[in-house]
N, C-alpha and C positions, 0 to 999 in steps of 0.2 A: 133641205140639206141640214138646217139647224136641228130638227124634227130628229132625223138620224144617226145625227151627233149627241144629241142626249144621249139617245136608246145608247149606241156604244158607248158611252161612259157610265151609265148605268149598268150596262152585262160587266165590261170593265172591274165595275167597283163590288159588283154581286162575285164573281171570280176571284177579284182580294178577301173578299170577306170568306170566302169557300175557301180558298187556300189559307190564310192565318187559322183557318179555323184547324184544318187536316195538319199544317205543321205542329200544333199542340190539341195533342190527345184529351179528350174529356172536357177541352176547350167550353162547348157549347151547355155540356150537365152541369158541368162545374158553375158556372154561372147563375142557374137558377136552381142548384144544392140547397136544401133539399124540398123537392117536388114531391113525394109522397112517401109513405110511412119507413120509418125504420127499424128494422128488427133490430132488438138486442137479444145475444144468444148467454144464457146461464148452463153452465155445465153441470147444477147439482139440482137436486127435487125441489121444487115451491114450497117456501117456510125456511128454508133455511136463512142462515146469515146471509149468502152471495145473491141468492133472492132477492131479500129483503132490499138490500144495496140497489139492486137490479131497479125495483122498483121504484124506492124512492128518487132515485137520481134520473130515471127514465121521465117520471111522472114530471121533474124540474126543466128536463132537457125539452118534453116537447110541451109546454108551457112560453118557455123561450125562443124555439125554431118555429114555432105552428105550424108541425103535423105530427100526427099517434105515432109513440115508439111503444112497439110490440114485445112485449117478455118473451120469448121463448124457453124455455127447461128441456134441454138434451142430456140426462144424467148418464154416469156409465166411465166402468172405468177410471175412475177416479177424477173424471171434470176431461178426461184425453179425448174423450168422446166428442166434444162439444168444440173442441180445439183444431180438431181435427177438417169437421163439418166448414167453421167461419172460415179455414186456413182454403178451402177448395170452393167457397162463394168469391162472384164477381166482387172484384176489388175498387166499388162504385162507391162507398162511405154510407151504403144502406143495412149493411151487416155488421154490426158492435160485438165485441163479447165483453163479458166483465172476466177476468180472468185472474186468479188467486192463486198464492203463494205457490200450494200442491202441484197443482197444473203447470204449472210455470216454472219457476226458479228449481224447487225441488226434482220435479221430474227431467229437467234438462241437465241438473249436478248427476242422476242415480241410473238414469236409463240410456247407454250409449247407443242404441237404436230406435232412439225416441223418433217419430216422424215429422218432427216438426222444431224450430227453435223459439226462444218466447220474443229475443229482438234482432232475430237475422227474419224471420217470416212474419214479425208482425211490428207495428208503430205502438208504443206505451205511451196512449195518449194525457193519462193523468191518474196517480193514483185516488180512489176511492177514500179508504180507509187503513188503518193500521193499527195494531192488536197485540200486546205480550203475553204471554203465555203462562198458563201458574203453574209452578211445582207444588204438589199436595201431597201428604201424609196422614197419618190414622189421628184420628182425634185424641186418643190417650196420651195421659200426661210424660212417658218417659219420650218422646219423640216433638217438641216445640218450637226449635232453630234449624236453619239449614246445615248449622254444625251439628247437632245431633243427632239430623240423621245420616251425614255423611258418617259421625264414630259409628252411627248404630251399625251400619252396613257394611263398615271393616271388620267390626266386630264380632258381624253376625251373615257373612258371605252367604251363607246356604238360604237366610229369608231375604238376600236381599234382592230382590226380584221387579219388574216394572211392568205395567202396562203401555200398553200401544194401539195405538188405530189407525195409523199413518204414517209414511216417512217423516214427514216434520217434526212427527212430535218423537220416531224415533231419532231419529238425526241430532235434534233436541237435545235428546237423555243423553244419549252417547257422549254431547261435546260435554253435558256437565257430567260425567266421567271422568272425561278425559281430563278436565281442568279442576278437579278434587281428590281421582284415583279410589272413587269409592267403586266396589264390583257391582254390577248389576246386569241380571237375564230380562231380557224384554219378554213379555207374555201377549200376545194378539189379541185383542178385542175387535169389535165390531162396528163399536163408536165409542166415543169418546166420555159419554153417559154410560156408559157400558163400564171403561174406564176409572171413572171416579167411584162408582156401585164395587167394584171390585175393592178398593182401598178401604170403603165403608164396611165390608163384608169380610176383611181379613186376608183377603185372598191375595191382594197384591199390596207391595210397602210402601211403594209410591209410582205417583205420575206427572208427566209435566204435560199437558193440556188447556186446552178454548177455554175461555171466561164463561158462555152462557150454561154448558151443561154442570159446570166445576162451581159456579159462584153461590147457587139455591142449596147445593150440599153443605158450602163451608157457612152458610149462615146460618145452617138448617144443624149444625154443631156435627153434621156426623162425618166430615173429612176435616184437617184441618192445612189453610192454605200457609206454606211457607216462605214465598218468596216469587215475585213476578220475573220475567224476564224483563232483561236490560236495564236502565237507570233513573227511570223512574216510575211510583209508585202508580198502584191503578184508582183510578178516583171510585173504583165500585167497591174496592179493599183497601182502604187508607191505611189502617194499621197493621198492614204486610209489606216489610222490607222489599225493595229492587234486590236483585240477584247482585248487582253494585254496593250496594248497602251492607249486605250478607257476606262481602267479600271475594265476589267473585264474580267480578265486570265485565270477562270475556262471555257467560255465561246470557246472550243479550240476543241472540236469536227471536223472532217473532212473525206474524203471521201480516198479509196485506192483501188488499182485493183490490182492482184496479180494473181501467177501460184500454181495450184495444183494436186494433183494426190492420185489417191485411195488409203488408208490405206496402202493396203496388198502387195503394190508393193515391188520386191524382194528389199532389202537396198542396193543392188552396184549400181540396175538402179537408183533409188532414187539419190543416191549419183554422181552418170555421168549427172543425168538431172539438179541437182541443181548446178551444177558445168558449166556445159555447157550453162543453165540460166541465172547465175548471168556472165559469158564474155559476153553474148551476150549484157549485157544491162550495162556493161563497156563499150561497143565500146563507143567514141566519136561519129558517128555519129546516133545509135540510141537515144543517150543523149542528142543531139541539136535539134533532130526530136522530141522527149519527152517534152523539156523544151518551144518548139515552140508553141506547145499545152496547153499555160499556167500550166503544171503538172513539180510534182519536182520525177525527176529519182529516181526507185526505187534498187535494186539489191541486198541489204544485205541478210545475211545467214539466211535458213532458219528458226533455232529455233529463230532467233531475231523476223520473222514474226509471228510465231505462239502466240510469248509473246504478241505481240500488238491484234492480235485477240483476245485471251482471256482475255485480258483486255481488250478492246475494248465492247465483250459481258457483262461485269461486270458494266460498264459505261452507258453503254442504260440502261441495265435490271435496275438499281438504278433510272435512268432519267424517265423509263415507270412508275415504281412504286411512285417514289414520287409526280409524274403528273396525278398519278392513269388514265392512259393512255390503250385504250382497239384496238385491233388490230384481224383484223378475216383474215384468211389463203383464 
């Protein structure tokens, strides 16, 4: 009798434990998160910046969880590619993307049938990194200050003309327009390198673009840089004014790459992987490998990141609108 009274309190206690487990979803993974590898999805080609990011922080991340995160490189489409893929994988905390400014903030202010949102369909588990952007002009001596060349370009409407390689960096130009009243026609490039080659080449007056392909020009004397975005200066151009400095602190736009993950994931993975994110990107030395890369370390808590994206999407969409600015998917 004792004999069968175990047994029933034993099936009993196997039944609580089946049931606790079915009233919460992902109960039993979530517990031993994470059991094997995890992909991280990049939306741009290997070598670039979001790569590199991809890399180093992956290499930190499964260091500290023990087991392999997987780079993957889905380019296309401007990084929507890649956004698109993580947004329709199981929402199990095994699929990461690193996901940057373009993709995200911008394409949700520019694209009203975008397929996807950056913080209604995904969690912003920590930003990466963050990045201001240089405005650049010709290396000859009558163009020096970002006052000169906003006279040059009142003065001279018909050369005053811009390169571009993306919404950002048009969106960018546009708002320092709008908050100078200098004219200027955007001109399409293909990158960004492309871009700066143009200014060296006469072909365009200026551009506001990325540090890495913009920085080798202007040391290299054959562009010259006039002014970073927002307020303070870049420690890989010390003696280039903030866009604040230069007078003109609205002009403070800039670029950031960051870690995300599908809506639905259970909140304890959510909470293990934002935790175990933001050490990784504590260490000292992924932060000297960060900062090496002219980029200022990112790591703060998520809801802080999500606040800058949706402000962020608030700041374009006002920038497109008032620049009556048109944009095709």
């Amino acid at each position: 009798m004792h004999g069968s009274g175990r047994a029933v309190r034993r099936i009993a206690l196997v039944a609580l434990v089946f049931a606790v487990g079915a009233a919460q979803p992902g109960w039993a993974q979530d517990a031993g998160y994470p059991n094997r590898p995890i992909h991280m999805i990049v939306g741009f080609a290997a070598g670039g910046g979001n790569d590199l990011f991809a890399r180093l922080v992956g290499q930190k991340l499964s260091e500290l969880i023990g087991q392999s995160v997987v780079i993957e490189n889905k380019p296309g489409a401007g990084g929507r590619l890649a956004v698109d893929f993580v947004k329709n994988q199981p929402a199990d905390g095994y699929t990461l993307m690193v996901g940057a400014t373009g993709q995200m903030s911008v394409a949700a202010a520019i694209y009203p049938q975008l397929s996807y949102h950056p913080t209604r369909d995904f969690v912003p588990l920590t930003m990466i990194a963050s990045f201001p952007l240089i405005l650049a002009g010709p290396a000859d001596d009558k163009i020096k200050t970002v006052k000169d060349l906003v006279a040059y370009g009142k003065a001279n409407p018909d050369k005053s003309n811009y390169a571009t390689s993306s919404p950002a960096f048009t969106i960018t130009t546009e708002l320092f327009k709008l908050k100078t009243g200098m004219p200027g026609v955007g001109v399409p490039y293909k990158s960004s390198n492309e871009m700066m080659l143009s200014i060296a080449g006469g072909t365009s007056l200026f551009a506001i673009a990325d540090g890495p392909p913009t920085v080798p020009l202007v040391q290299g004397g054959k562009i010259r840089a006039l002014a970073v975005t927002g307020a303070q200066r870049s420690s890989e151009l010390p003696d280039v004014p903030s866009m604040a400095e230069a007078g003109y602190p609205e002009v403070d736009l800039g670029l950031w790459s960051g870690l995300f993950v599908a809506v639905n994931t259970p909140p304890a993975i959510v909470k293990k992987l934002e935790s175990e994110l933001r050490r990784a990107l504590a260490d000292v030395g992924v932060r000297d490998k960060l900062k090496a890369m002219a980029v200022n370390p990112g790591g703060g808590p998520g809801d802080e990141f999500r606040k800058l994206i949706d402000n962020d999407i608030k700041r374009f969409g006002e920038v497109v609108k008032a620049a009556n600015l048109k944009f095709e998917l």
